[in-house]
Every structure is written in C-alpha cells, then in structure tokens.
Backbone of each chain as ProteinMPNN parsed JSONL, in Angstrom:
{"seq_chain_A": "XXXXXXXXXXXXXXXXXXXXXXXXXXXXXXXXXXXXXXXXXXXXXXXXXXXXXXXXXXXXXXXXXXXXXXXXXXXXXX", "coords_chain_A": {"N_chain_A": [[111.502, 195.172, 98.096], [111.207, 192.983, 101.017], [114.492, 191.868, 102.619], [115.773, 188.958, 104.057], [117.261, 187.432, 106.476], [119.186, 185.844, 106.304], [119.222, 185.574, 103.189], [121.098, 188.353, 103.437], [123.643, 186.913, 104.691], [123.909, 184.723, 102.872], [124.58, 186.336, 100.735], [127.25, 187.353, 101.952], [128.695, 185.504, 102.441], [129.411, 184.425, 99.71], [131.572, 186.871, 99.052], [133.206, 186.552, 101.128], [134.189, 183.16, 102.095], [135.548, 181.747, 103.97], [135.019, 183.351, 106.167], [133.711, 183.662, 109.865], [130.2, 184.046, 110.09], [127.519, 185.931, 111.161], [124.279, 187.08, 111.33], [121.678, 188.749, 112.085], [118.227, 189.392, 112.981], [115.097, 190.043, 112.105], [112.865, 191.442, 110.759], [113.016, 192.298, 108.502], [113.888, 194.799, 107.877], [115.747, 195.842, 109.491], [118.983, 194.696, 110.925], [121.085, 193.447, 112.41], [124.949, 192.319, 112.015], [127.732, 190.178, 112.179], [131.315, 189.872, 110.769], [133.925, 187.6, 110.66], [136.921, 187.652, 109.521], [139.549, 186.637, 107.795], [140.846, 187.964, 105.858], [140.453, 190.464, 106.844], [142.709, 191.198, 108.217], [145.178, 193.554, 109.027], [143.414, 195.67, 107.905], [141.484, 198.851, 108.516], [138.746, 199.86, 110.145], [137.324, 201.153, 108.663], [138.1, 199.952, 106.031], [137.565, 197.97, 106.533], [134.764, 197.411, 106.936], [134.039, 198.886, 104.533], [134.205, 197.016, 102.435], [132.688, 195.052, 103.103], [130.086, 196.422, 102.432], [130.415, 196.539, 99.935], [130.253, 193.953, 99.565], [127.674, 193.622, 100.022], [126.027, 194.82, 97.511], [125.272, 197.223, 96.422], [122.885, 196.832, 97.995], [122.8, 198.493, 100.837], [122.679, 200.695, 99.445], [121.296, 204.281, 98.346], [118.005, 205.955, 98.585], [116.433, 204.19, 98.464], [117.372, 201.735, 98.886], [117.114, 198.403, 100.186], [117.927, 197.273, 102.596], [117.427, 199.006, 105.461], [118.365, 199.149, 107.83], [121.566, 198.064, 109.301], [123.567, 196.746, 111.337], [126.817, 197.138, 112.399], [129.751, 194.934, 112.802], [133.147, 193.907, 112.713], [135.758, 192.614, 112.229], [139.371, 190.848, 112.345], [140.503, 187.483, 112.475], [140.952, 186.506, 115.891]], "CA_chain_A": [[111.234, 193.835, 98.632], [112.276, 192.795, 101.853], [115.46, 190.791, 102.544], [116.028, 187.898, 105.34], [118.897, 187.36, 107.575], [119.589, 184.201, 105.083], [119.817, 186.201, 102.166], [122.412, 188.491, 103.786], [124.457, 185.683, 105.125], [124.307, 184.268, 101.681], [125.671, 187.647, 99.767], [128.429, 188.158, 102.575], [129.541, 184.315, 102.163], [130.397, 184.507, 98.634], [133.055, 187.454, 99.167], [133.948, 185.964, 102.16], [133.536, 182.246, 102.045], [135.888, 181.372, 105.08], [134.383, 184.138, 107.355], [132.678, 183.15, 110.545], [129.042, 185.392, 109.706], [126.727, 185.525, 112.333], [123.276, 187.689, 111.659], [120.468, 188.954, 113.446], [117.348, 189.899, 112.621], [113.905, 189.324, 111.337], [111.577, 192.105, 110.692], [112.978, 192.514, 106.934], [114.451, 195.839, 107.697], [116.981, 195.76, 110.178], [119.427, 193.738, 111.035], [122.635, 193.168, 112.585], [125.67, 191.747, 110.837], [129.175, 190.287, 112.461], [131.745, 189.204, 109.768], [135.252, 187.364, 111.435], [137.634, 186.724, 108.265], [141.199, 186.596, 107.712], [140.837, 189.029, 104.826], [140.542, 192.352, 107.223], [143.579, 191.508, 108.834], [146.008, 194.416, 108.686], [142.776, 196.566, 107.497], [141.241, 200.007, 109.63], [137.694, 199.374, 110.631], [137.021, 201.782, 107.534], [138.229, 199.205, 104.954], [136.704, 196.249, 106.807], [133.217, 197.37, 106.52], [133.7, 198.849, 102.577], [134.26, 195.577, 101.909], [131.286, 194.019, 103.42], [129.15, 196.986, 101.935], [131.033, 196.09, 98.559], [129.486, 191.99, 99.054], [125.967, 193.746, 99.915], [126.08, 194.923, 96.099], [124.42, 198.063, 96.396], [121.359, 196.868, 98.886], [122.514, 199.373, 101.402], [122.209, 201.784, 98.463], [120.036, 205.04, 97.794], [116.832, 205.781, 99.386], [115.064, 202.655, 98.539], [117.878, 200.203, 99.557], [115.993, 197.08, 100.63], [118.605, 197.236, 103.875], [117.284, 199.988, 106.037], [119.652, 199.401, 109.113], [122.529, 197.451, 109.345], [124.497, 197.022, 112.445], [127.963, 196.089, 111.503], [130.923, 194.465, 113.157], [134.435, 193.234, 111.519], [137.064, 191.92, 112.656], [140.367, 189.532, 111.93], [140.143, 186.208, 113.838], [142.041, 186.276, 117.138]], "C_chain_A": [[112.077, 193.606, 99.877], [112.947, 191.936, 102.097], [115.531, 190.18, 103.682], [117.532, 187.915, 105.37], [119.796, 186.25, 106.613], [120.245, 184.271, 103.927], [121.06, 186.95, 102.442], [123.645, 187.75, 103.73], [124.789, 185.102, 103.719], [125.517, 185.43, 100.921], [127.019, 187.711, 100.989], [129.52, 186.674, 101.88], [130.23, 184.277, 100.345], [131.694, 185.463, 98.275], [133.524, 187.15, 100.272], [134.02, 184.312, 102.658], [134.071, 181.582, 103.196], [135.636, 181.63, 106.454], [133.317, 183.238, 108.39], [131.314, 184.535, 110.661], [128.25, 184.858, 110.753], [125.631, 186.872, 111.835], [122.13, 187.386, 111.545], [119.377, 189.387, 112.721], [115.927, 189.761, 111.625], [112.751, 189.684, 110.712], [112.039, 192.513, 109.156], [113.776, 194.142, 106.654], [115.474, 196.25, 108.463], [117.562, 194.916, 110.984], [121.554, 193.958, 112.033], [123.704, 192.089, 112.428], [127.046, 191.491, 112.145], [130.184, 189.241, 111.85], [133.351, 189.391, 110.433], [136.29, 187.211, 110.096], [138.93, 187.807, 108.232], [141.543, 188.111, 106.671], [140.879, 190.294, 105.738], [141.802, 192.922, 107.732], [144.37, 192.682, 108.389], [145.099, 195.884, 108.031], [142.223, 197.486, 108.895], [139.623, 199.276, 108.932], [136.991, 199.815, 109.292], [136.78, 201.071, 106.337], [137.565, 198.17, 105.172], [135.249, 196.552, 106.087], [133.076, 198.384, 105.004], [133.372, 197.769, 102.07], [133.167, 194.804, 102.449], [130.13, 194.865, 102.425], [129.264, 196.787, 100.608], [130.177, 194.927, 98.491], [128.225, 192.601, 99.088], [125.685, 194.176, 98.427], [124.93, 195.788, 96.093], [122.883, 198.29, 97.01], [121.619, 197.807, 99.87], [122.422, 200.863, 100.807], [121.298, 202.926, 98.16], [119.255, 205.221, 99.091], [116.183, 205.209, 99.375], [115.672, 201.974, 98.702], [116.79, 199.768, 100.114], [116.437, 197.17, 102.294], [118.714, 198.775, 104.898], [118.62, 200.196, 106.965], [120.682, 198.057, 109.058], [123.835, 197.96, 110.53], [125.822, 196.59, 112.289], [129.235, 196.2, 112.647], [131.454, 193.935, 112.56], [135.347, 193.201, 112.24], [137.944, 190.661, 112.015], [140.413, 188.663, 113.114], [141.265, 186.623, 114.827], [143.323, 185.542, 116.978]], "O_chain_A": [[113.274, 193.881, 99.953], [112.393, 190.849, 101.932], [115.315, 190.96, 104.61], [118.49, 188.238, 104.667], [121.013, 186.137, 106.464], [121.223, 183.646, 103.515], [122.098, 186.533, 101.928], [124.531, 187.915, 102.891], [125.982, 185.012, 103.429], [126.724, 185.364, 100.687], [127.931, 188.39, 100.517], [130.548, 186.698, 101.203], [131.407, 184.109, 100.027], [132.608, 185.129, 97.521], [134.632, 187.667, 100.416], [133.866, 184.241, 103.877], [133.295, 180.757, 103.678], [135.783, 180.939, 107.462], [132.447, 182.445, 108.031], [131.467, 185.646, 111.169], [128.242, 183.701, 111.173], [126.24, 187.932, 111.978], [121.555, 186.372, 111.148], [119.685, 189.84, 111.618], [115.967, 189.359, 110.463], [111.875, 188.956, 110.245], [111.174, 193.181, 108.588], [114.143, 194.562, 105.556], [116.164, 197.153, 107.989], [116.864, 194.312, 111.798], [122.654, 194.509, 111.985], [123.367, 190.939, 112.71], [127.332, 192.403, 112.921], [130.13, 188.05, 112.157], [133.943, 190.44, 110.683], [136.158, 186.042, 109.734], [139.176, 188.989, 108.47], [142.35, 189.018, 106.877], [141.444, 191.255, 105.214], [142.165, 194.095, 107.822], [144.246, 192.879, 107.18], [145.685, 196.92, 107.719], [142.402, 197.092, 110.047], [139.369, 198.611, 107.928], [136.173, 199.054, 108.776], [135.785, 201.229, 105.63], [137.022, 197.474, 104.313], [134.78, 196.088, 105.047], [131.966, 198.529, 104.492], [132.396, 197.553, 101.352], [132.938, 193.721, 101.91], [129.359, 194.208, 101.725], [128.213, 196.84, 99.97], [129.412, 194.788, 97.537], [127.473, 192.215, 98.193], [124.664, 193.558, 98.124], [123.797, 195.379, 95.843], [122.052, 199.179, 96.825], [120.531, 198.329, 100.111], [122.181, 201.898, 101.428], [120.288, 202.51, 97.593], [119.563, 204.865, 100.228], [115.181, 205.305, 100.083], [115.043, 200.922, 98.82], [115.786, 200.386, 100.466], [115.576, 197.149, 103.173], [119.727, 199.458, 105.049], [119.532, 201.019, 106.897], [120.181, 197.006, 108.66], [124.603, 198.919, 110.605], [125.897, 195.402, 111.977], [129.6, 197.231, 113.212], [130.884, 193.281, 111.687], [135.578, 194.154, 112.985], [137.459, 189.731, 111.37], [140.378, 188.948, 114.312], [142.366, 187.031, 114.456], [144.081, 185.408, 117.938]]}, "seq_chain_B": "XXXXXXXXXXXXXXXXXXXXXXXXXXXXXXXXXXXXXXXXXXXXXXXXXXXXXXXXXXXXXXXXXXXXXXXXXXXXXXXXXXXXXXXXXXXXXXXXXXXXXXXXXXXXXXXXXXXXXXX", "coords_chain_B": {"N_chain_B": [[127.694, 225.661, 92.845], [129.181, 222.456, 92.731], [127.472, 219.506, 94.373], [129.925, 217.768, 95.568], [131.807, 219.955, 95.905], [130.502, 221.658, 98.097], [130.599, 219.456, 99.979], [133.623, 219.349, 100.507], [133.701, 221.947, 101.162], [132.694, 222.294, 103.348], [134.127, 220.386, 104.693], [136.378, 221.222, 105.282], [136.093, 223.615, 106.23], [135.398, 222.756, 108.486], [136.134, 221.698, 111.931], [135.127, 219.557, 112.904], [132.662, 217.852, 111.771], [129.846, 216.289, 111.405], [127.62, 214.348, 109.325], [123.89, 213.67, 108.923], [121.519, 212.388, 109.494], [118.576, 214.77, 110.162], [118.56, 216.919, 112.678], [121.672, 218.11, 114.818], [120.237, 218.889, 117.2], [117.873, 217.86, 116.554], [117.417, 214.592, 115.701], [116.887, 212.642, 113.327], [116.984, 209.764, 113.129], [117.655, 206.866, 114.303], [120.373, 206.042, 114.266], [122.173, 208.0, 113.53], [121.105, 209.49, 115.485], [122.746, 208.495, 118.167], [125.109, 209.231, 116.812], [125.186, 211.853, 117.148], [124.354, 212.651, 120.002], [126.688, 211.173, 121.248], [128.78, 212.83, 120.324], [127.68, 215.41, 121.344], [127.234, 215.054, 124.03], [130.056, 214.29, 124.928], [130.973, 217.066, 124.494], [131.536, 218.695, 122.171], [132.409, 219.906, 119.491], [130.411, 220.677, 116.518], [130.072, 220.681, 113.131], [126.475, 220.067, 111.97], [125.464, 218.311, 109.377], [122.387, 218.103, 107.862], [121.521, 215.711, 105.731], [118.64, 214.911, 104.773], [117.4, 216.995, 104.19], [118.473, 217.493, 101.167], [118.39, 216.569, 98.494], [120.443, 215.77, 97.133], [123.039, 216.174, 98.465], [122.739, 214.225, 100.076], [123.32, 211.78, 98.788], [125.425, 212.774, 97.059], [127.405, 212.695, 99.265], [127.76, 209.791, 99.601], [128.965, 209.624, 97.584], [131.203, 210.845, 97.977], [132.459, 209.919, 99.939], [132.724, 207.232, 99.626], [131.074, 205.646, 100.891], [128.07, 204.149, 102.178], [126.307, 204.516, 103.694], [124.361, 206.52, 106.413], [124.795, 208.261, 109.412], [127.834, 209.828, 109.15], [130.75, 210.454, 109.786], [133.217, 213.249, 109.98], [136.728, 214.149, 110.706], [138.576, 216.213, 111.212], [139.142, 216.777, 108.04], [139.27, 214.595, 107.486], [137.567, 211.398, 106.723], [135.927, 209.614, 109.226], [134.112, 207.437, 110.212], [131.111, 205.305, 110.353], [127.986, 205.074, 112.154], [128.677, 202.788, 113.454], [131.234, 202.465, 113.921], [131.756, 204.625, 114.999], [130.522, 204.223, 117.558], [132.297, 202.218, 118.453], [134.584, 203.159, 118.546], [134.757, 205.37, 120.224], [133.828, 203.709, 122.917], [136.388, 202.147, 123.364], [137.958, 204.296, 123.613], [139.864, 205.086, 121.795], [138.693, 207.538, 119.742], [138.157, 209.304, 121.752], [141.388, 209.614, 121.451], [141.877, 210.344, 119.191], [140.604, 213.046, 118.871], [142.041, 214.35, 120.963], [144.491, 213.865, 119.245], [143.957, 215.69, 117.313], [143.716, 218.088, 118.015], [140.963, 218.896, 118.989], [138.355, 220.055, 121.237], [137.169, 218.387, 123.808], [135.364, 216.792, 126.408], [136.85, 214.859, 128.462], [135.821, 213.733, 130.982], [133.557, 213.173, 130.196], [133.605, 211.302, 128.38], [134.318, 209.324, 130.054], [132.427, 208.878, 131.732], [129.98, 207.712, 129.787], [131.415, 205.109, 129.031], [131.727, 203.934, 131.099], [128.998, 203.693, 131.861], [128.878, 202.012, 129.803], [130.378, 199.628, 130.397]], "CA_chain_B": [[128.887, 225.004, 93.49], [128.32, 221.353, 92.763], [127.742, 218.944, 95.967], [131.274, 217.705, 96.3], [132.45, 221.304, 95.953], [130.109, 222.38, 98.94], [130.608, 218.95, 100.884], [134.766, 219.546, 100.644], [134.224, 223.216, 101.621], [132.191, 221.781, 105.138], [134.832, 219.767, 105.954], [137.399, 222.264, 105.358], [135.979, 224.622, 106.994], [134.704, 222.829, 110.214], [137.122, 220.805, 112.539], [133.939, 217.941, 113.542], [131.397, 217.266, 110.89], [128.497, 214.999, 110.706], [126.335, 214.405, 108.109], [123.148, 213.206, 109.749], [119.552, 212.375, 109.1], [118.139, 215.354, 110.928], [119.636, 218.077, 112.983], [121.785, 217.405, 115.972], [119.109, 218.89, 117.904], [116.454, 217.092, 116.273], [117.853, 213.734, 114.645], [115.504, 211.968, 112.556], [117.481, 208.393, 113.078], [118.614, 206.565, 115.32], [121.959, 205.968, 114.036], [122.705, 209.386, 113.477], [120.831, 210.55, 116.973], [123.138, 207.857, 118.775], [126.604, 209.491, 117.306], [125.103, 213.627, 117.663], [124.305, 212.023, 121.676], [127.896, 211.156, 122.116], [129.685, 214.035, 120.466], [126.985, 216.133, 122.316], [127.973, 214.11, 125.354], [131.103, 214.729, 124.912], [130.801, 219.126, 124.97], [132.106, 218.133, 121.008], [131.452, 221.308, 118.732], [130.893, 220.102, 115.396], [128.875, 221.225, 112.024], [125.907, 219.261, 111.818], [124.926, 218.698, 107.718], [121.672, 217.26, 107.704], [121.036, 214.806, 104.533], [117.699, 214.995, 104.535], [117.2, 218.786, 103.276], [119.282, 218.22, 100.276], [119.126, 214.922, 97.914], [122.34, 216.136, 96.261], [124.555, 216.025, 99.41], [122.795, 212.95, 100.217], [123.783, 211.153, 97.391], [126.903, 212.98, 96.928], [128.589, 212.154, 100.325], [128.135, 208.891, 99.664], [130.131, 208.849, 96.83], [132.489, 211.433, 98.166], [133.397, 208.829, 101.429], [132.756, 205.81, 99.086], [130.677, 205.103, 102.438], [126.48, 203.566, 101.427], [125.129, 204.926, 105.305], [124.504, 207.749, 106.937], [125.333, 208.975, 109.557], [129.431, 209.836, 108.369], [131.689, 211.893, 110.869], [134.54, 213.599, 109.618], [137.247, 214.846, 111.675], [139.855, 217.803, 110.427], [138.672, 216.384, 106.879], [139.259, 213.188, 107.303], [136.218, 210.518, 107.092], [136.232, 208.862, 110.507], [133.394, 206.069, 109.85], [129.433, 205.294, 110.687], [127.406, 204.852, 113.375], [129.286, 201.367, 114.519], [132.608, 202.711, 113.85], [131.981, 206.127, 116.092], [130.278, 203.576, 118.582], [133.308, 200.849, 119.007], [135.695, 203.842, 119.207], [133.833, 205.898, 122.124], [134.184, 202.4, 124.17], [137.335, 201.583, 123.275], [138.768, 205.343, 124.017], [140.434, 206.047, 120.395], [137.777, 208.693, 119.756], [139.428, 210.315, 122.943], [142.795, 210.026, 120.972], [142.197, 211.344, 118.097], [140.45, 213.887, 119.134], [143.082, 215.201, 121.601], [145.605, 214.655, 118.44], [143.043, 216.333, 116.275], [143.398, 219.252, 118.721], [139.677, 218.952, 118.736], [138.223, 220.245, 122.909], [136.135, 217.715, 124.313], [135.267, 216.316, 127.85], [136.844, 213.709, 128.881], [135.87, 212.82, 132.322], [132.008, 212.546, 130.116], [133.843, 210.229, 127.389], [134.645, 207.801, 130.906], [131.015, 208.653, 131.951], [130.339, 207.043, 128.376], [132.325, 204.227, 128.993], [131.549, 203.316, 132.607], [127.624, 202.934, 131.757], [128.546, 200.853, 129.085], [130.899, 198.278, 130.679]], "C_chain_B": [[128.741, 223.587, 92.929], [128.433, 220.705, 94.141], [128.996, 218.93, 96.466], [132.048, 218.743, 96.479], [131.828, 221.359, 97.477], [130.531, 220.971, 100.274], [132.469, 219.052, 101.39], [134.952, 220.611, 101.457], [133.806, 223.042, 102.944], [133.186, 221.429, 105.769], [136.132, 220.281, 106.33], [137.205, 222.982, 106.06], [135.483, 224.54, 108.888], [135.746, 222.231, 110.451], [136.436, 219.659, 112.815], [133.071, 218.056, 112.232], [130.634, 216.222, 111.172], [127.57, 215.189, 109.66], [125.794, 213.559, 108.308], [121.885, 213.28, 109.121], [118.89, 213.762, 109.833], [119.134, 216.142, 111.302], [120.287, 216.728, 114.322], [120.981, 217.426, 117.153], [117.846, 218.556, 117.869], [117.293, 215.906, 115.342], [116.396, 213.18, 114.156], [115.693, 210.157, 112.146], [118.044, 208.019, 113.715], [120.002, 206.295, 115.405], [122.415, 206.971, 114.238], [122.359, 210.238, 114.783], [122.258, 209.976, 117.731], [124.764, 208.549, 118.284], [126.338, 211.321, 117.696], [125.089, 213.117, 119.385], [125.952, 211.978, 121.755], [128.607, 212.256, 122.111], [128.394, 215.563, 121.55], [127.383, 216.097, 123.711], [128.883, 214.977, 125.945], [131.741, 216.161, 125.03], [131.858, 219.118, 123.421], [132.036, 219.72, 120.312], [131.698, 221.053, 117.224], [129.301, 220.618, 114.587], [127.965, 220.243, 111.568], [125.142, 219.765, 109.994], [123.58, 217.706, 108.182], [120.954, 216.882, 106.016], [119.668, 215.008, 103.922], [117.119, 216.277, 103.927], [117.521, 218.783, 102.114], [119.725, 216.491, 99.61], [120.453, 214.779, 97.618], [123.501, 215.663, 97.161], [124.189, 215.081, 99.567], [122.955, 211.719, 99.323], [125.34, 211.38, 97.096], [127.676, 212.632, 98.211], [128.563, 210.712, 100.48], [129.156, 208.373, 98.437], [131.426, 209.47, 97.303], [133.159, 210.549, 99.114], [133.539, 207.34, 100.773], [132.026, 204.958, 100.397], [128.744, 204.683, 101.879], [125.319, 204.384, 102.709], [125.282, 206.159, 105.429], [124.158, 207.139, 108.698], [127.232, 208.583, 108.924], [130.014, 211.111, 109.12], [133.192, 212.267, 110.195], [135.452, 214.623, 110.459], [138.856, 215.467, 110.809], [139.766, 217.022, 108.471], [138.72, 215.16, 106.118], [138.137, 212.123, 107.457], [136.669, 209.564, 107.804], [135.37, 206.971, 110.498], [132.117, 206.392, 110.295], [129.64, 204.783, 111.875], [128.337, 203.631, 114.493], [130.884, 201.64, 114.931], [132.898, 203.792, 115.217], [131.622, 205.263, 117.531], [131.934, 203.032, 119.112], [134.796, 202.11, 119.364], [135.588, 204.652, 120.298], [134.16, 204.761, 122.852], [135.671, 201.945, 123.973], [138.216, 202.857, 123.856], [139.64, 206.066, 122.638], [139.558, 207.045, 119.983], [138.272, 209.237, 120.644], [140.804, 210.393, 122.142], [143.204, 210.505, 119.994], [141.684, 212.424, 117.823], [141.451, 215.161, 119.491], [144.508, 215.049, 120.077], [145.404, 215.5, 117.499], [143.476, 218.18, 116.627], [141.895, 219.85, 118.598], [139.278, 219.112, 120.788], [137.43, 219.011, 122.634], [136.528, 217.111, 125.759], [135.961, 214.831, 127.846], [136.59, 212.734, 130.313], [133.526, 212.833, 131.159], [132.445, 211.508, 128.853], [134.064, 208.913, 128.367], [133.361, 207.555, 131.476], [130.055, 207.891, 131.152], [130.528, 205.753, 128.757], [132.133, 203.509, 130.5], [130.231, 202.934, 132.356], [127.292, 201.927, 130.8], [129.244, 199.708, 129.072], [130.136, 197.164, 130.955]], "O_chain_B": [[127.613, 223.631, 92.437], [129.23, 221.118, 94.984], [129.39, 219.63, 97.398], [133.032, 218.593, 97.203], [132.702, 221.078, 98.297], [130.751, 221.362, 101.42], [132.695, 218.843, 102.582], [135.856, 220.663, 102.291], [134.487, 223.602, 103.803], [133.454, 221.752, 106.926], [136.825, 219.974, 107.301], [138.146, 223.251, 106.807], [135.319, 225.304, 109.839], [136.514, 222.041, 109.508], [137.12, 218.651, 112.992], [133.349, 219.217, 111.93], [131.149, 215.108, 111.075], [126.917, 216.18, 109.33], [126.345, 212.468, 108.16], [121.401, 214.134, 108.378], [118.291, 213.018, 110.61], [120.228, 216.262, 110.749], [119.972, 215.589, 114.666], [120.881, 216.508, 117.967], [116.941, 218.762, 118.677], [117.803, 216.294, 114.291], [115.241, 213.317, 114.559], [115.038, 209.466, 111.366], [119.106, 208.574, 113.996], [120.68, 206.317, 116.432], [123.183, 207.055, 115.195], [122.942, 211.255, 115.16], [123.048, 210.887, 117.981], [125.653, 208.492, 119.133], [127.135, 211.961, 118.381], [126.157, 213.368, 119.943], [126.461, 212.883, 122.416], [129.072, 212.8, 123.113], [128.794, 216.446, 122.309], [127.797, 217.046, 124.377], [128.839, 215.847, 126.815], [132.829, 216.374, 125.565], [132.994, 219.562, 123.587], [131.468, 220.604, 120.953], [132.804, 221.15, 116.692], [128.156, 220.823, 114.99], [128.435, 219.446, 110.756], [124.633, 220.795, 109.554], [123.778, 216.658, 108.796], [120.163, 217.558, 105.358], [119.535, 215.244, 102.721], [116.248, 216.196, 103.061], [117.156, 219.78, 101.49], [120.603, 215.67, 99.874], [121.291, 213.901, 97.818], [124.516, 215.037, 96.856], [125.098, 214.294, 99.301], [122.4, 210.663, 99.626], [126.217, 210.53, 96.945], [128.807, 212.205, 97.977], [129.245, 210.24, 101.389], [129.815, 207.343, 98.295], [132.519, 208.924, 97.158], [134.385, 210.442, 99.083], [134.26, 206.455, 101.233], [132.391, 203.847, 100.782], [128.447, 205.334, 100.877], [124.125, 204.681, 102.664], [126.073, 206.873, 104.812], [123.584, 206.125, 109.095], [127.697, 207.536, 108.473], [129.779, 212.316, 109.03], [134.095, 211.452, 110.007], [135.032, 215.718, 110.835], [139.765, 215.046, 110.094], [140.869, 216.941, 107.93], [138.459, 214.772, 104.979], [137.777, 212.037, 108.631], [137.525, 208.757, 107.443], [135.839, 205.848, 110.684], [131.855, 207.549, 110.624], [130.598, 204.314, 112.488], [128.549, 203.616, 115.705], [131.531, 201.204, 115.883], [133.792, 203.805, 116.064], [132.282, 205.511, 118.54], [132.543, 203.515, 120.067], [135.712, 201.946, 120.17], [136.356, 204.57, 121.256], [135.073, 205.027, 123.634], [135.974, 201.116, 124.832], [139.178, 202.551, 124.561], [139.956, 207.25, 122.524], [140.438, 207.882, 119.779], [139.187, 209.942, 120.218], [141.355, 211.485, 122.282], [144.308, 210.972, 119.712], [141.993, 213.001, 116.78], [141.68, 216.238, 118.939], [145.327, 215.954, 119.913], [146.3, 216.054, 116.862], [143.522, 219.138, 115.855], [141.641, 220.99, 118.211], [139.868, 218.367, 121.571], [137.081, 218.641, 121.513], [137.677, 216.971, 126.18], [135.522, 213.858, 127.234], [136.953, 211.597, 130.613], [132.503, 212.462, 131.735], [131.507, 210.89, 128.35], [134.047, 207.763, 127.928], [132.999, 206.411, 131.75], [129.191, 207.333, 131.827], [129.449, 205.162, 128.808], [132.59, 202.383, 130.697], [130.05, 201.738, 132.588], [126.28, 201.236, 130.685], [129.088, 198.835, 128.218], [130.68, 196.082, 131.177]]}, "name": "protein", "num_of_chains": 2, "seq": "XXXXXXXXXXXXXXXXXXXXXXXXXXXXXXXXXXXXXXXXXXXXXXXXXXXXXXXXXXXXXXXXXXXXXXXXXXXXXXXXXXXXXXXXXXXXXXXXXXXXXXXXXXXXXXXXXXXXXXXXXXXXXXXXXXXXXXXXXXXXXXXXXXXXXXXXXXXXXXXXXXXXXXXXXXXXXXXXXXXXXXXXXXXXXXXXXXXXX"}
C-alpha cells in the first residue's frame, strides 16, 4: 500500500515530537525526508538516520517496503 | 559460508566496498548509480557487491550494518553510510579525508571537480 508524505511526518513525530520535519513528496513511492531535533546532537550522521529508520518501523524494510526511496537529512538545530 | 561470513570476508578483503543494486558498471538504481558515479569519479577502486544476484546478502547486509537501504559503502571495514551520507560527505570534503587517512588513492583535483559543479 502506498504511504503519503503525512503518514511519514506522522511516524517520525512520535519518536521525535520536538523535531522540526519537513517532507516532500507525492507519488507514494518516493520521498524526501529532513528531520532537525535536539536528540542527534553529539550523534555521527550514521546514528542520526538509524534512528529515523528505527521511527519508520520497518517501512523501509525488505523488498516490499511500502518506502521505495527515501532521501534523508538529519541534523542538530543550529 | 553463511552470508555474514562471506559479507565480513568482502570487506576484509577489499579496502572500498559497495553493496549496490546492480554493477558499478551497470547500476540498476539510482541511489546506488549516484555513489558508484562519484567513487568512479573519483579514480576510487573499490569491490562492487551487487544485492540483486543474491537475496541472502541482500537481506544479510542489512542486518550486518543494522542499515534498511541499499546502497552501503564500507571503507577498510568500516560501514561509512547510504546514498545521502556518501552524498553530504563528497560536498562537504570528509570523503576526501578519510579516504587519504584510509590510505585509500583517489583524485582529488576530480573530488573539487565534484564540488565546484555542485556549489
């Protein structure tokens, strides 16, 4: 089934609920993602985006994930 | 062997790895064409695994990196990151630095060639 930019945004906000989330995208299969939150601080780019792929809860998963592409940025606020 | 046996002995045994949708001379994704293009770019020399031949490794290197995507670059056997990760460090120049501490060759007047078309 395919997922909206909405749904994303939803799953990131509950492990991140202070994060500023910003994504893109509309065709149901790819998308790009950029998640600002306090939480990465002191983390390598490595750990940032586990942890986002951790809130997606196994949709970028397998060969039938729902989340074909996913463009991903992370960062700690300025 | 089982996978993680044969995906340990790759990265042991190469100094660059990718593990890619496709070859590096034929990708079959754009994520994975877009980091073989840079280290290509770059005059890189690295063992291209392609995923797609082989459910096992593709399945198993995602649990071996704890990583969900492909493409996945590993450098002297260390897992470096995906597609966005290999991107933001090419523009930023750390991919140039851990290369050269890698003692890994690569070009660097085509990592500023790189980097100049994408200011």
């Amino acid at each position: 089934m395919p997922i909206t930019a909405h749904e994303i945004e939803t799953l990131l906000r509950e492990s991140f609920p202070q994060a500023k989330i910003t994504v893109q995208g509309d065709d149901g299969a790819h998308f790009a993602a950029e998640v600002i939150d306090e939480s990465f601080r002191g983390l390598n780019r490595v750990q940032q985006q586990r942890a986002v792929y951790t809130a997606l809860k196994g949709r970028m998963d397998g060969s039938h994930g729902e989340l074909h592409a996913l463009a991903l940025t992370t960062k700690a606020p300025a | 062997m089982t996978a993680k046996d044969q995906i340990q002995e790759t990265i042991t045994a190469n100094d660059v790895v990718l593990f890619m949708k496709g070859t590096k001379s034929m990708p079959q994704c754009g994520f994975s064409s877009r980091v073989a293009g840079v280290l290509n770019f770059m005059g890189v020399e690295f063992a291209d695994v392609n995923v797609l031949a082989d459910e096992e490794i593709r399945q198993g290197i995602k649990e071996f990196s704890d990583w969900p995507t492909i493409p996945q670059l590993y450098v002297k056997g260390e897992f470096v990151g995906g597609c966005d990760i290999i991107t933001e460090m090419t523009l930023s120049g750390e991919l140039d630095t851990l290369f050269a501490d890698s003692g890994v060759t690569f070009d660097k007047d085509a990592a500023e060639k790189i980097r100049q078309a994408n200011a």
